[in-house]
C-alpha positions as CSV (number, residue, x, y, z in Angstrom):
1,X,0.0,0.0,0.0
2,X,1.1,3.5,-0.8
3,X,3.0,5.6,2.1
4,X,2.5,2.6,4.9
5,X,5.8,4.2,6.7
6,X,4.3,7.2,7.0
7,X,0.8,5.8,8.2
8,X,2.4,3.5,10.6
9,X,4.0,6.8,11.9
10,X,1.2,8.3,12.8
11,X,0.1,5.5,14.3
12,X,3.6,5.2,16.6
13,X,2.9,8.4,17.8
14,X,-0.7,8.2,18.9
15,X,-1.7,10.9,16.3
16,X,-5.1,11.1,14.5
17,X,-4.9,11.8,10.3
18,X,-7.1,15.4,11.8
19,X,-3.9,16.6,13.8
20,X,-2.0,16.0,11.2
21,X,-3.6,17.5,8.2
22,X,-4.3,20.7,10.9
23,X,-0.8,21.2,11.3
24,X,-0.3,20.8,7.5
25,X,-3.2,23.5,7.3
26,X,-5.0,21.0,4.7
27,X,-8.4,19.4,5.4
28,X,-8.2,15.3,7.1
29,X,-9.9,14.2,3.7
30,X,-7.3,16.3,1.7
31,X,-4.8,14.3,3.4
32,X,-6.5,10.8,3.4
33,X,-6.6,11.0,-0.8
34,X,-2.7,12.3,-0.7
35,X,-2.0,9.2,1.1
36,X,-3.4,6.3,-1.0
37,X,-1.3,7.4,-3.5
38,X,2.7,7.8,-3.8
39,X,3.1,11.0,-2.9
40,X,5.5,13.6,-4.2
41,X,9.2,14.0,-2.2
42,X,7.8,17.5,-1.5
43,X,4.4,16.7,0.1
44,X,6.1,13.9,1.8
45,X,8.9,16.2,3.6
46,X,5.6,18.5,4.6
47,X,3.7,15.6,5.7
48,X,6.4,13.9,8.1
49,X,7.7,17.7,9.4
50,X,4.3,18.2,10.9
51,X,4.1,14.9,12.5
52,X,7.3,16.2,14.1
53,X,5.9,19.5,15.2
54,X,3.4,17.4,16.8
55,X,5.5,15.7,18.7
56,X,7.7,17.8,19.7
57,X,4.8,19.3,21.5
58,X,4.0,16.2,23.8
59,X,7.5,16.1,25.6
């Protein structure tokens, strides 16, 4: 399946696709089509750099 890393990190860090897409400032069902298909080296760097604002935040 297309981007299961980045899934099963947002899974690892207790995250929900909503928190995510918020901190991408893109809708959750924005980011639920961008992930069931490859997704460009650029949207993938934005993608993984907001799951690591948000957790950053719980420590």
């Amino acid at each position: 399946m297309a981007n299961e890393d980045i899934k099963k990190l947002i899974k690892k860090h207790r995250l929900f696709r909503y928190e995510v897409a918020d901190a991408m400032g893109i809708s959750e069902g924005y980011l639920s089509t961008l992930l069931r298909k490859p997704l460009s080296e650029d949207m993938r760097t934005k993608v993984i750099e907001a799951i690591n604002r948000l957790t950053e935040q719980e420590d």
